[in-house]
Each structure stands twice: as C-alpha cells, then as structure tokens.
N, C-alpha and C positions, 0 to 999 in steps of 0.2 A: 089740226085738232079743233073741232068748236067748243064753244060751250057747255053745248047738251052734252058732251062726253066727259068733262068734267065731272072726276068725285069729290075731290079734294083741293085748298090750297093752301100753298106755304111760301114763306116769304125764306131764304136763306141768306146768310149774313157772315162776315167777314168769314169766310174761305179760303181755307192755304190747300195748294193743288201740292202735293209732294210725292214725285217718281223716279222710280228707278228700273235703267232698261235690266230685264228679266227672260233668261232661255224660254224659247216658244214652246218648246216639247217638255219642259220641264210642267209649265205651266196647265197644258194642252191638257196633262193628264189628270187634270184638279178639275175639269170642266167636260160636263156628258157633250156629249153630239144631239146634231145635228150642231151642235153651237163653234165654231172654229175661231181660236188666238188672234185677233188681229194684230199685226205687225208694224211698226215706223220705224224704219232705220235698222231692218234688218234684226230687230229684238219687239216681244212683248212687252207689257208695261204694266209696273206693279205700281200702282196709288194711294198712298194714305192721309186723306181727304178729313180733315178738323175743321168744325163749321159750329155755327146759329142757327135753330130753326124759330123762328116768329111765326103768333098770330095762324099755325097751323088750327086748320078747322074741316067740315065735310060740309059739300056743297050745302046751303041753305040752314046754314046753320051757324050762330055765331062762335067767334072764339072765347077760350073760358081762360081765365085766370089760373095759374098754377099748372094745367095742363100742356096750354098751347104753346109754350116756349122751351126751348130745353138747346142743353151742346149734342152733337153727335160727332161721331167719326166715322169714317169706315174704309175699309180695305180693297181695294178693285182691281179689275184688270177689264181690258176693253174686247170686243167679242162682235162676229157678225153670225148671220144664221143660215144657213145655206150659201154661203161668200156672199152673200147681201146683207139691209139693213144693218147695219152697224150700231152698234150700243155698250152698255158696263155689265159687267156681269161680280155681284158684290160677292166675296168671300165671307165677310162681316159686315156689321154694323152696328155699332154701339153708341148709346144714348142714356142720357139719362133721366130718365122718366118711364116710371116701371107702367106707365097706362099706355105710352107711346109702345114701346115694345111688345105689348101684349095685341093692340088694334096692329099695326106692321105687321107681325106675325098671323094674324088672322086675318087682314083683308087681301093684306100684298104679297103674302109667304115668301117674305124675305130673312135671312138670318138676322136679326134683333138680338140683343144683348145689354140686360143691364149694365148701368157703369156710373160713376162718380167722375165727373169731369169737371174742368175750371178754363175759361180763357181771358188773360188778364193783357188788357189793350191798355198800348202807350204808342206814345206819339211815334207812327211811323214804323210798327212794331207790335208784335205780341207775341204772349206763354201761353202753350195750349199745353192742356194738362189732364191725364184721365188714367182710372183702374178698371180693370173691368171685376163686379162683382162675383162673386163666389168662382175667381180664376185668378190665375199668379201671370196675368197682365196688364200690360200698364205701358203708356205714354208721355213724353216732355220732350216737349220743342218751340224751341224759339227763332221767332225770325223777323224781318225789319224788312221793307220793300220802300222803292224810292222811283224816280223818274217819272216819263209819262203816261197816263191811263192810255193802253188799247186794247182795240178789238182784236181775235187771232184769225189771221188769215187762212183760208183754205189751203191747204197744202202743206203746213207748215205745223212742228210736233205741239204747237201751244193748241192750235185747232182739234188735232188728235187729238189730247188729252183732256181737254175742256169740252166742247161743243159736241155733249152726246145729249138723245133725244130721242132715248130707248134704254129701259131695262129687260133685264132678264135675271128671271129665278128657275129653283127646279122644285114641285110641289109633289110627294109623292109619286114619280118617277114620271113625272110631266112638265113638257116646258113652258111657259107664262111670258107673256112679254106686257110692258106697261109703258107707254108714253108718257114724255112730261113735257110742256109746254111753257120757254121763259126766251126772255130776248136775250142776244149774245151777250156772254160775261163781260164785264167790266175787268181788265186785269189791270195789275202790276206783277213786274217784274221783281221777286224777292228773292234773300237770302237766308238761309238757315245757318244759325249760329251752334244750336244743340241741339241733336236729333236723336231720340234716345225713344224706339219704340220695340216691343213685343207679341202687339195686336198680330202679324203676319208669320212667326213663327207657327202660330195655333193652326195654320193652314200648309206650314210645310216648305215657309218662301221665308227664311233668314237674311234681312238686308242690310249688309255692312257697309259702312262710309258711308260719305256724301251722298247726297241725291243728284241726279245729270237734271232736274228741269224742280225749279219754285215757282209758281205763281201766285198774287195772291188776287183775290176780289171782295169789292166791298159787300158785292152779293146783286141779287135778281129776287123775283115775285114768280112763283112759279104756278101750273096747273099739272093735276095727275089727273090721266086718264084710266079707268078700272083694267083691270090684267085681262090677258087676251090668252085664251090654249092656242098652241103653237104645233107641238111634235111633241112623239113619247121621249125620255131622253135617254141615251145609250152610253151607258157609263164599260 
C-alpha cells in the first residue's frame, strides 16, 4: 500500500486478541460467497478483539479532541476470497463514540454499534468492560500477560490470528475489501482470568469456557486504505 492510497489513520492500543476454535460450517453459513472460513488446526476461529483507538483522523486532516479517541470491540472470524487473499471478516463492532459509528458505517459499511465501554490497566494486566447501547449485550474480561514481547511466526496459530491485512464487509448484497497497512504486532502471551461476554451470541456463535489462544499487544499505527467492490455476495 502507498501513501496516495491512504484515507485514514489510527493508532490502536492495548489489544487483547481472545479465540475460540469454532465449526467451519457452522460458521460458513453466517458468511455470503465468494468469501470461504479459513481454517488452522482443522477449526474456524471466532475473535473477540477489546482495543484503544488514538488520534484517529482522515488523511490531511488533523485529529480533534473528543472525537479521535475512543474503546472498541469487535467480533471476527478470519476469511479468504476465492481460496486467496486472506483477511477478517467482522460480525460486530462496537465502540464508543456515536460520531465514529456513524462515519464506519458510511465510509467502511461495516457493522458499527454503539456501546459504553471502559478499560482499566494495571500493572501487567487489564478490565475490559462494555454494553452495547439499546441491546441486552455486554462484556467483562480480565486478563494479565507476562513474559517476552514477540513477533508471530508464519505458520503458527498466533500469525493466524493476528497478522491480517485485509477486511471484508457486505454493502447491499456486494462484497468490499479494505486494506490496512501496520507493522507486525507486538505481542504478549496472556491470560484470562474472567471472560464473560454476549457480543457473539447476537450473531448465533455462544462461546462457552476458556478461550484455546490470548494474546495481548501494546498496539501498532496503522493506515486504511478506501474499500475496494469485490463480487456480488451469494448468501
């Protein structure tokens, strides 16, 4: 991606990667065609991803106070397009900043959702915490990560799950793909202490117990590229 492709940038900030492996056909059916469930370890993978967004803004343009910051969440599963390009494809996404949800939904046509969210860092450790507005969902998790910062290797489920560099939505029965542009994540290895969320149910995916993969990151500076038509989608 260059520059000139650039609409937008955002900084994202403390990131808890939290998955659980998920039936492929169960999944498959939540998602139109041309677009196909990508696989690791013989299972789909369901994400729900609590973050920071900083100092969001649109190219040439500075960032504003009260706007450009806000918590998000959101809900994934990973996806290629024709058995190529591989990328996430969001079921949700919830944030909190009713201006942010309303630009998302009109430039990126991605599901946006208001919500009330909190995340409260301690040494080594945070509470992520969120409702989604005029809906009887809601989020609380806590986790602590420890060890040394790495990169994820190619081949290996942290890569999976991290180092995607492709979106896809569906806009009125059309497929959209967006690019984003950040250097490989910074993880840690973490733990989840209480995982208590609902976000996923809204979509038909009820995830019980532990999660099999935590990671967490202190975060990346990212770029989006404008959404791209792809294919009609074939639901």
């Amino acid at each position: 991606m260059t520059d000139f492709n650039t609409v937008m940038y955002q900084q994202w900030r403390d990131l808890l990667f939290v998955h659980w492996p998920v039936d492929a056909q169960l999944v498959q059916r939540l998602i139109p065609r041309p677009l196909e469930v990508e696989q690791f370890a013989g299972s789909a993978w369901l994400g729900f991803v609590p973050f920071t967004m900083r100092n969001v803004r649109p190219r040439y343009l500075p960032a504003v106070p009260g706007l450009s910051g806000f918590a998000e969440t959101n809900i994934r599963t990973y996806v290629r397009c024709n058995g190529d390009r591989p990328g996430v494809w969001f079921f949700s996404l919830d944030a909190a900043n009713a201006v942010a949800v309303l630009i998302a939904r009109t430039l990126f046509k991605l599901p946006y959702y208001r919500a009330k969210m909190q995340i409260h860092r301690q040494d080594g450790g945070a509470l992520y915490a969120g409702s989604r507005i005029a809906a009887d969902l809601s989020y609380e998790v806590t986790a602590t990560w420890s060890g040394d910062r790495f990169n994820a290797r190619p081949g290996t489920l942290e890569h999976f799950l991290a180092e995607r560099y492709l979106l896809y939505t569906e806009h009125h029965g059309h497929i959209f793909a967006g690019r984003v542009c950040h250097c490989p994540y910074p993880l840690y290895r973490a733990t989840v202490h209480d995982c208590r969320q609902t976000l996923s149910d809204a979509v038909g995916l009820h995830m019980e117990g532990n999660p099999t993969s935590v990671l967490y990151s202190p975060g990346v500076d990212v770029r989006i590229s404008p959404l791209q038509y792809l294919a009609d989608a074939v639901r």
